[in-house]
C-alpha positions in Angstrom: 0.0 0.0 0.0 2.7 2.4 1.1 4.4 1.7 -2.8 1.6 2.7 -4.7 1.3 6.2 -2.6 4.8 6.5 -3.2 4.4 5.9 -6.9 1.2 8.1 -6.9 3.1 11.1 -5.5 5.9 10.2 -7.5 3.5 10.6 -10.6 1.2 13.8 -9.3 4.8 15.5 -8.9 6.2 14.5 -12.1 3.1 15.9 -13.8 3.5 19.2 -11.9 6.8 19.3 -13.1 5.6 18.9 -16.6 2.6 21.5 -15.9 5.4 24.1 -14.4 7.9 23.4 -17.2 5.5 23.8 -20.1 3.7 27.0 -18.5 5.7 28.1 -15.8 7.1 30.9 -18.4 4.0 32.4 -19.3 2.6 32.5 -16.0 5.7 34.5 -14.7 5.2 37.2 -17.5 1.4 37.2 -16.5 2.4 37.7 -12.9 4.9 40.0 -13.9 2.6 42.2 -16.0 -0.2 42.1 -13.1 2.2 43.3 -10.3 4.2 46.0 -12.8 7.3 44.8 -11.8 10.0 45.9 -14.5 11.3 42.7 -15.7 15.0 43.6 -16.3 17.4 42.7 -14.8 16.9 39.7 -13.5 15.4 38.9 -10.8 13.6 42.3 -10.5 10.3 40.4 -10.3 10.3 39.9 -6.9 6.6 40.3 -5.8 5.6 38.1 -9.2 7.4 35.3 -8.6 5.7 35.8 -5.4 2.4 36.2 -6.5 3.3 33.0 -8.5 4.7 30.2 -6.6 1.7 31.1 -4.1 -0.4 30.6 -7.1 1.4 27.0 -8.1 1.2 26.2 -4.5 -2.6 26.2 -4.3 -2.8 24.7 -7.6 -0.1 22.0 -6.6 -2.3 20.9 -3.1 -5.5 20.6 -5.4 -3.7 18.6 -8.5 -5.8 15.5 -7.6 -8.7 17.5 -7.4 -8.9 18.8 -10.2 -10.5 16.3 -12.7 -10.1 16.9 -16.2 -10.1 21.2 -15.3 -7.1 22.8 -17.3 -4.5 23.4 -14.9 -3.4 26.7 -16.5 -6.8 27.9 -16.3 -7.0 27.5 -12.5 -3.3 28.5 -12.2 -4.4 31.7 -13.9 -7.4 31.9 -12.0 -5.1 31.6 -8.6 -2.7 34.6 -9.9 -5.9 37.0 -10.7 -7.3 36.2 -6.8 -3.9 36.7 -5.3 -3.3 39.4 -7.0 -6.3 41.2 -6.0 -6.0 40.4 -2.6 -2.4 42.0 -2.5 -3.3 44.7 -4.3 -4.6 46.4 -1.5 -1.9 46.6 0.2 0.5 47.2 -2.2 -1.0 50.0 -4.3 2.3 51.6 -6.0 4.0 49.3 -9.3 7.4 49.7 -9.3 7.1 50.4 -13.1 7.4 48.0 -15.7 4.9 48.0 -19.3 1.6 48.7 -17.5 2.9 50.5 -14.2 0.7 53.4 -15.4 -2.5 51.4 -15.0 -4.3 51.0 -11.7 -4.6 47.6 -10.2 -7.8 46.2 -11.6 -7.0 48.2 -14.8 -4.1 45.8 -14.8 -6.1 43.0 -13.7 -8.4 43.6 -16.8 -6.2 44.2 -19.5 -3.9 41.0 -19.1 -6.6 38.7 -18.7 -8.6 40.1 -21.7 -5.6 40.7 -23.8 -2.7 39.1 -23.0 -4.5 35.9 -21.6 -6.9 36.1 -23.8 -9.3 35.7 -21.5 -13.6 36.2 -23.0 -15.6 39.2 -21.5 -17.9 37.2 -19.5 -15.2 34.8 -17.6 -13.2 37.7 -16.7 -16.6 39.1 -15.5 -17.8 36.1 -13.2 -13.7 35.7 -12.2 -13.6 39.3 -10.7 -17.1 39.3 -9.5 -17.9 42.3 -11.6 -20.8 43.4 -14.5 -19.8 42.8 -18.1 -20.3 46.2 -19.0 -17.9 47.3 -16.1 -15.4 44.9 -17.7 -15.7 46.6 -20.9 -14.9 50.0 -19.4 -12.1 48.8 -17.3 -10.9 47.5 -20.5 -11.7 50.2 -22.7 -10.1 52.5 -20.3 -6.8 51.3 -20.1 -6.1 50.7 -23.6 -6.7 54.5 -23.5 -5.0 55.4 -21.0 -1.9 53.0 -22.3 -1.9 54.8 -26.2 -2.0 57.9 -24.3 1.6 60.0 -24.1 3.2 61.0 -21.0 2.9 58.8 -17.3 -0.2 58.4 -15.8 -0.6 57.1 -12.1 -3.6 56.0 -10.5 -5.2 57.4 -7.5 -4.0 55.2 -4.2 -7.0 53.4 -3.7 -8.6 53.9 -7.4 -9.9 50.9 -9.5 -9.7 48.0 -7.0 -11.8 49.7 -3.9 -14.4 50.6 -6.2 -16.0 47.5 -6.9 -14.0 44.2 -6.9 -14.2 41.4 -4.9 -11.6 39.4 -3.6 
């Protein structure tokens, strides 16, 4: 009995491994772009890689749980929760691509854009209208084509409406 749990963890772990291996990159640069870390040099990404192994973790403790659900997709699902969460208590980005954008603006724009997340997940994922998500999202493409730095009010986007 105590052989096959071995072999079972040996497996679950090995699969992680994969998991990590084949996504691990894109989830950094996810996490990266949600926290507006700058990513050069290296290992100025603190707070994402973070945000990100907390993320794995959760995702790691449900692996046997998770039955036939796409392990990116609740990986990415972790970061976006996480995020949110830390977001307010860490309201000023250190810089990086989308430092100009508030929190959920951030939020928003990397799950619609660069995770090409649909309208009405992002929606039910944030807790938040459709419509609202449209905005959000219509905002900060604005506010990124826009010249000159931009910085968000301390508690701006994120403590008007989203829930953790």
């Amino acid at each position: 009995m105590r052989e096959r749990q071995t072999h079972r963890d040996r497996l679950r772990a090995q699969e992680f491994e994969a998991f990590v291996a084949g996504a691990g990159g894109r989830l950094l640069h996810t996490a990266t772009l949600l926290t507006a870390e700058p990513t050069a040099p290296a290992g100025a990404n603190v707070r994402a890689q973070r945000l990100l192994c907390s993320a794995l973790a959760r995702t790691y403790a449900e692996w046997d749980r998770l039955r036939g659900e796409d392990p990116y997709d609740r990986t990415r699902q972790e970061l976006a929760v996480r995020f949110a969460r830390e977001a307010w208590r860490h309201r000023h980005p250190l810089g990086g691509v989308l430092g100009r954008l508030a929190p959920l603006e951030r939020l928003v724009l990397v799950l619609r854009l660069y995770e090409e997340v649909g309208e009405d997940q992002t929606a039910a994922l944030l807790g938040l209208p459709a419509d609202r998500i449209r905005a959000v999202c219509d905002r900060s493409i604005a506010a990124m084509r826009s010249p000159g730095p931009r910085r968000p009010a301390a508690g701006s986007a994120l403590a008007s409406g989203m829930a953790p």
